[in-house]
C-alpha positions in Angstrom: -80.2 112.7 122.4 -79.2 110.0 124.9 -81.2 110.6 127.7 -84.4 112.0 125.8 -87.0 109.4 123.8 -87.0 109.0 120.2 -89.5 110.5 118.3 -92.1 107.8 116.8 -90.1 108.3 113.0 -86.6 107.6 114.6 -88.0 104.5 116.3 -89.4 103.0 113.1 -87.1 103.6 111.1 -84.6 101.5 113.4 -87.0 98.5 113.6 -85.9 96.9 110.2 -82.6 97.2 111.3 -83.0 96.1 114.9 -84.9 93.3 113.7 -82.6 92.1 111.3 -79.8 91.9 113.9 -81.9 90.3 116.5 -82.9 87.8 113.7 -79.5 86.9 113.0 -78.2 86.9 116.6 -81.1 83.9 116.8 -79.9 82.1 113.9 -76.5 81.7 115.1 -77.4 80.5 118.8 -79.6 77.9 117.1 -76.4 77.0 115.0 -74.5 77.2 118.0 -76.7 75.1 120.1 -77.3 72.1 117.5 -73.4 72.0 117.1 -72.8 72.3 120.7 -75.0 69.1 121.3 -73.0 66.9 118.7 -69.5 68.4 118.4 -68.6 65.3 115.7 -70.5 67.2 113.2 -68.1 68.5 110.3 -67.6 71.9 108.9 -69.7 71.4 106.1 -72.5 71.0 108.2 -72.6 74.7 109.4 -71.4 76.4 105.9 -74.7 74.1 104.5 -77.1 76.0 107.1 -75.7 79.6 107.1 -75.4 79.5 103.2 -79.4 78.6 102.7 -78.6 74.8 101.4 -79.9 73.0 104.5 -82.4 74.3 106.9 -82.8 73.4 110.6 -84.7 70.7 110.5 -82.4 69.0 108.1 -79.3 70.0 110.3 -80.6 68.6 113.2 -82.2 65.3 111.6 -78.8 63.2 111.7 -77.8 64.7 114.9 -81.5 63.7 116.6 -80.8 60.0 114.6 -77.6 59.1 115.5 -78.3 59.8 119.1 -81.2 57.8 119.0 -78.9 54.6 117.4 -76.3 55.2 120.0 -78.2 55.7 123.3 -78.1 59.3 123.7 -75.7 62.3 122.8 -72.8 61.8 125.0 -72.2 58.4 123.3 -72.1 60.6 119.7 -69.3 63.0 121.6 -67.7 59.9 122.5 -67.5 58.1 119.6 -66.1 61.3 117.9 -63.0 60.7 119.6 -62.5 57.0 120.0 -59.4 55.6 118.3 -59.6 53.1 115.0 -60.9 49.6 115.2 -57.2 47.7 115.5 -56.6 45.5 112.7 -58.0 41.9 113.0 -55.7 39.1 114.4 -54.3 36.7 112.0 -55.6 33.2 112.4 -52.9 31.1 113.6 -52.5 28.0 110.5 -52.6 25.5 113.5 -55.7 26.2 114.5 -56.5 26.1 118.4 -53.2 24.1 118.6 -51.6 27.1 121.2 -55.0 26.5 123.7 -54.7 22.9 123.5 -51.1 22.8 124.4 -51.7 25.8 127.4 -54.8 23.8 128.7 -52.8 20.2 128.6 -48.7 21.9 130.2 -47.7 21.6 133.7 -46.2 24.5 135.1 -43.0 23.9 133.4 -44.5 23.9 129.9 -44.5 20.3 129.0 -46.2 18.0 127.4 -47.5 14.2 126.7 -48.2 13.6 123.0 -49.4 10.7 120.7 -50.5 10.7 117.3 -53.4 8.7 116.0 -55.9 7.9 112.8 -59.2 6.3 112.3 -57.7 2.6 112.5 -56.1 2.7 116.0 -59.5 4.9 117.4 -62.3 1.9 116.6 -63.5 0.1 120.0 -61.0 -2.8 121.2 -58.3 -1.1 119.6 -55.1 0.4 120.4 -56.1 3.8 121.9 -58.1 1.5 124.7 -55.3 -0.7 125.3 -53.2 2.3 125.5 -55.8 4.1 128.0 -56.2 0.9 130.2 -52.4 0.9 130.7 -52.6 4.1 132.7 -55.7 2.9 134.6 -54.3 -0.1 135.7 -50.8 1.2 136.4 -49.0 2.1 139.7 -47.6 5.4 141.3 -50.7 7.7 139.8 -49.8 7.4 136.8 -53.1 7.5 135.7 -52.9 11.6 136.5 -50.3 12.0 133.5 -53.6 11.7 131.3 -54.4 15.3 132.3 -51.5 16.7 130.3 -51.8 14.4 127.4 -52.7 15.6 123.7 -53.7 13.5 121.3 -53.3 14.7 118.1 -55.4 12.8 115.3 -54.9 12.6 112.0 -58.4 12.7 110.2 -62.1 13.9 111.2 -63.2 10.5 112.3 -60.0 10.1 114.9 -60.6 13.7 116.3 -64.2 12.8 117.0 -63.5 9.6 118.4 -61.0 11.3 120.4 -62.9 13.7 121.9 -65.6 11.2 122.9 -62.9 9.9 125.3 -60.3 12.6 126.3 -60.3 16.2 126.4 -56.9 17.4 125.2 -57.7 16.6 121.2 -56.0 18.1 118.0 -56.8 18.0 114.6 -53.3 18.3 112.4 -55.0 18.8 109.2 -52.8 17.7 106.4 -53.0 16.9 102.6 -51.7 14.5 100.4 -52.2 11.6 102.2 -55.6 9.4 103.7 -54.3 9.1 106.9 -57.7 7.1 107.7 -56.5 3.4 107.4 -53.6 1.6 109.1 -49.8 2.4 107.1 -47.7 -0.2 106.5 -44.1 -0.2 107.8 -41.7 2.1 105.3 -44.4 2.6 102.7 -44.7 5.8 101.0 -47.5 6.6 103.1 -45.6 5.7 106.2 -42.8 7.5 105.4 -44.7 10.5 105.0 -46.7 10.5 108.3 -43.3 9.9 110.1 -41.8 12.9 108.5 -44.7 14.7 109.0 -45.0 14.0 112.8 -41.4 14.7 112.9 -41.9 18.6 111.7 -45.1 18.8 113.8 -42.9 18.0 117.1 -40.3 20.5 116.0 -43.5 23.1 116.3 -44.1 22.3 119.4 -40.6 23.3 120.5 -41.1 26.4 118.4 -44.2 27.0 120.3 -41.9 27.0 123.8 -43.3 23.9 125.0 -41.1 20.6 126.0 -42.7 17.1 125.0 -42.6 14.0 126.0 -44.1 12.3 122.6 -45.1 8.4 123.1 -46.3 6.0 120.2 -50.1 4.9 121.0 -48.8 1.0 121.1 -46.9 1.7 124.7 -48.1 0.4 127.7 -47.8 3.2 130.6 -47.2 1.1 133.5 -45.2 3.6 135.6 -44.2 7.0 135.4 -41.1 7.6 133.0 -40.0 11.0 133.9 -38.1 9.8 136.9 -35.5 7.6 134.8 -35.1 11.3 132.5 -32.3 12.9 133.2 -32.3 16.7 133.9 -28.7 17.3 131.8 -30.4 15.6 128.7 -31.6 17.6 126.0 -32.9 15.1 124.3 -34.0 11.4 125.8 -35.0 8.4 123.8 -35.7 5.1 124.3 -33.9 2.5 122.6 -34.2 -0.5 120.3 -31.3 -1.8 121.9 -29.1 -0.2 124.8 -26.0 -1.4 125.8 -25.6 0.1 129.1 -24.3 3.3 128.9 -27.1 5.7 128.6 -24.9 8.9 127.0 -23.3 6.4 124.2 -23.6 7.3 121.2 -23.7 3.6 120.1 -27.2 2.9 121.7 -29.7 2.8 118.7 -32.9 4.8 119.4 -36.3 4.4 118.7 -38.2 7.3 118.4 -41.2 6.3 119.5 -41.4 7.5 123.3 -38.9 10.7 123.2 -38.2 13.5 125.3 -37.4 16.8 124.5 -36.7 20.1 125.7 -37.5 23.6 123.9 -34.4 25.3 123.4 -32.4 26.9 120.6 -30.2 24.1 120.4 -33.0 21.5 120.3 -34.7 23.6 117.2 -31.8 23.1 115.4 -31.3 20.1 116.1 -35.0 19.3 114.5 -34.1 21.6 111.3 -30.8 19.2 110.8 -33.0 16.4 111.2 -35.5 17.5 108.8 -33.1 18.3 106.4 -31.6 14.8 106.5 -34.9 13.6 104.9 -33.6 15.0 101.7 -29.9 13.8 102.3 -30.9 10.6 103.2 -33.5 10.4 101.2 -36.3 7.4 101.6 -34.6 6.7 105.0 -37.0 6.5 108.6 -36.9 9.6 110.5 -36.0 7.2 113.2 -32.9 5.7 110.7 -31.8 9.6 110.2 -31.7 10.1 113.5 -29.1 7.6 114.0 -27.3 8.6 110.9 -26.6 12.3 112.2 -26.8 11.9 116.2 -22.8 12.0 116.1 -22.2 15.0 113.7 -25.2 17.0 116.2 -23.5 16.3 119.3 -20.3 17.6 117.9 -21.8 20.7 116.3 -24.3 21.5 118.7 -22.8 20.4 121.9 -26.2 18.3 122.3 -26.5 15.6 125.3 -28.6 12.5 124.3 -29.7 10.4 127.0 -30.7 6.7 125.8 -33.6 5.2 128.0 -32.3 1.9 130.0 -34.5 -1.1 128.7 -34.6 -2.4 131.7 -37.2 0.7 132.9 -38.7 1.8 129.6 -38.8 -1.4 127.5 -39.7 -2.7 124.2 -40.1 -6.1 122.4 -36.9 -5.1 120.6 -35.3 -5.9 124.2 -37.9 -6.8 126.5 -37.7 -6.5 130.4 -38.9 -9.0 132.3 -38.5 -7.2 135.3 -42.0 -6.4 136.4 -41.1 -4.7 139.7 -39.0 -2.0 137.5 -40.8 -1.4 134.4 -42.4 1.7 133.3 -43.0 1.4 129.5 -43.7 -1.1 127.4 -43.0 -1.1 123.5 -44.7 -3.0 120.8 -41.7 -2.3 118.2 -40.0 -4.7 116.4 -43.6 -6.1 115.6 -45.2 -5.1 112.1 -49.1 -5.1 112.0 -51.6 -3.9 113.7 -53.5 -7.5 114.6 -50.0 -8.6 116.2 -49.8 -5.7 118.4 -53.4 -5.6 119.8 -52.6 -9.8 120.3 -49.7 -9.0 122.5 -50.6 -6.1 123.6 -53.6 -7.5 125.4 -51.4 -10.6 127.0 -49.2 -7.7 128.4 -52.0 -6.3 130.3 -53.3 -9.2 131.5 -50.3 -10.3 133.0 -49.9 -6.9 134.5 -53.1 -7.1 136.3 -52.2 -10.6 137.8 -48.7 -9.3 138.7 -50.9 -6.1 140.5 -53.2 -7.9 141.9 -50.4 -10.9 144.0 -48.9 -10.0 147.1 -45.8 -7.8 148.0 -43.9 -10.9 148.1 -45.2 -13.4 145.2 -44.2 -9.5 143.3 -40.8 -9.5 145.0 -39.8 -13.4 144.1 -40.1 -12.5 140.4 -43.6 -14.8 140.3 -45.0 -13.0 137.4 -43.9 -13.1 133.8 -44.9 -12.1 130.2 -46.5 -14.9 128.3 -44.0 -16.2 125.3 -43.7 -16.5 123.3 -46.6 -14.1 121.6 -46.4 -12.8 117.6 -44.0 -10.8 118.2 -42.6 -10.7 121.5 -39.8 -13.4 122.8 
């Protein structure tokens, strides 16, 4: 009866049962509980404990040491649900190149460049003479050093580079010892040529405009104001003959300007190409030998650089109140550069050093003849 109490047989016989039940109900808030407290946990772990093949203890021995490991519970619950690990980045095959180039740009993505090895890197050679040029040159042109990259050849130049500058890349390349000084149209020379060639026609890839210079010009003012804005291309010139768009001027790619575009790029793929076409040829001789099937095909504007502002021995200013540049081609060897080169900057300093008018009446010329310059 409902209301009435059970007699003392009715109330044992019930125990067992009540007992079992209660048991149970325990069992499963345990389960529950542990569960509750690490919701990763799998299935498995649950049909392990109800079916006898795991007790308590070894349920809850993960969940107690992986919340130790990771700082607590929550962190398990979180980690449950974090997404994958993405997949690893690819190392670029130039290395740090994209960081050197962002560190060294101004604002409109340009960039100085020169190329050096081991033999132009040694104290007293040409990367000083090159350096002293800006130091000792007019119009703050010394501040252009901020956005130079030098880009070295072998171990030794990179190291010696960074001693001095701090825009420095190492092109690693293989085939060739790119150590010691290369004689003029050898095998070896030809190949560092080419190979600086397809380096430069990265750069434009990358996005990035260049100004590239050889390390055997003296910086005496700054160039960019003589390069026009319509050219896509501007480059100096062994000899101009006065019309800077002609097509007759012969270049010298040595100190060369040029913008990233799509035009440009394929511009540098025909030039690459014309290795092979013309093959054994200069890049500088190629250059020459396409410029007027480029323009045509490409609608391309080449600017030659007037002489008379960024010069050469090939055709040598000797006006010191207009110069910017001063190029050591049409001299072969690296002892008759560094000899001429160094009576160029001493007459420089003399020139900087007279007075607004000894400068104006023209007192101050280059020393001739030297090895190579006339």
């Amino acid at each position: 009866m409902l209301g009435g109490k059970m007699k003392g047989g009715e109330m044992s016989s019930i125990s067992p049962l009540v007992s079992f039940m209660l048991g149970a109900a325990m069992a499963t808030v345990c389960v529950l509980f542990f569960m509750s407290a690490s919701p990763g946990r799998r299935l498995v772990d649950i049909s392990a404990f109800t079916s006898g093949n795991a007790t308590a203890d070894q349920l809850l021995e993960p969940v107690l040491r992986d919340g130790a490991a990771d700082g607590g519970n929550d962190t398990v619950a979180a980690e449950a649900t974090q997404a994958p690990a993405p997949a690893p980045v690819e190392a670029s095959e130039w290395g740090d190149l994209e960081e050197v180039l962002r560190r060294a740009a101004t604002k409109d993505r340009t960039v100085i460049m020169t190329q050096i090895n081991a033999a132009w890197t040694k104290p007293g050679s040409l990367l000083d003479l090159f350096f002293e040029s800006f130091r000792i040159g007019e119009g703050g042109v010394a501040k252009l050093l901020d956005h130079l990259v030098i880009v070295t050849m072998d171990p030794n130049a990179y190291e010696g580079c960074q001693a001095v500058h701090r825009h420095c890349y190492f092109l690693r390349t293989t085939g060739v010892d790119y150590r010691s000084e290369k004689m003029f149209m050898s095998k070896d020379y030809l190949e560092m040529m080419w190979g600086r060639n397809r380096f430069q026609q990265t750069i434009l890839e990358l996005g990035y405009n260049f100004l590239f210079t050889d390390v055997d010009v003296m910086w005496f003012r700054d160039p960019f104001r003589h390069i026009s804005m319509a050219a896509d291309i501007a480059i100096s010139s062994d000899v101009f003959i006065g019309d800077p768009y002609s097509l007759g001027n012969f270049p010298n790619g040595g100190f060369l300007f040029v913008r990233s575009s799509a035009t440009t790029i394929d511009f540098y793929r025909a030039w690459q190409q014309g290795r092979w076409r013309f093959f054994g040829k200069h890049e500088q001789d190629v250059f020459n030998l396409i410029k007027h099937e480029m323009v045509d095909k490409l609608g391309l504007t080449i600017q030659f650089l007037d002489t008379t502002y960024i010069s050469g021995f090939c055709q040598l200013s000797k006006d010191l109140n207009k110069i910017c540049t001063l190029h050591a081609n049409c001299c072969v060897g690296l002892g008759a550069k560094m000899h001429d080169l160094r009576n160029v900057l001493d007459v420089w300093r003399n020139y900087t050093a007279g007075t607004p008018d000894q400068r104006r009446a023209g007192k101050f010329q280059w020393k001739l003849p030297g090895i190579c310059i006339h």
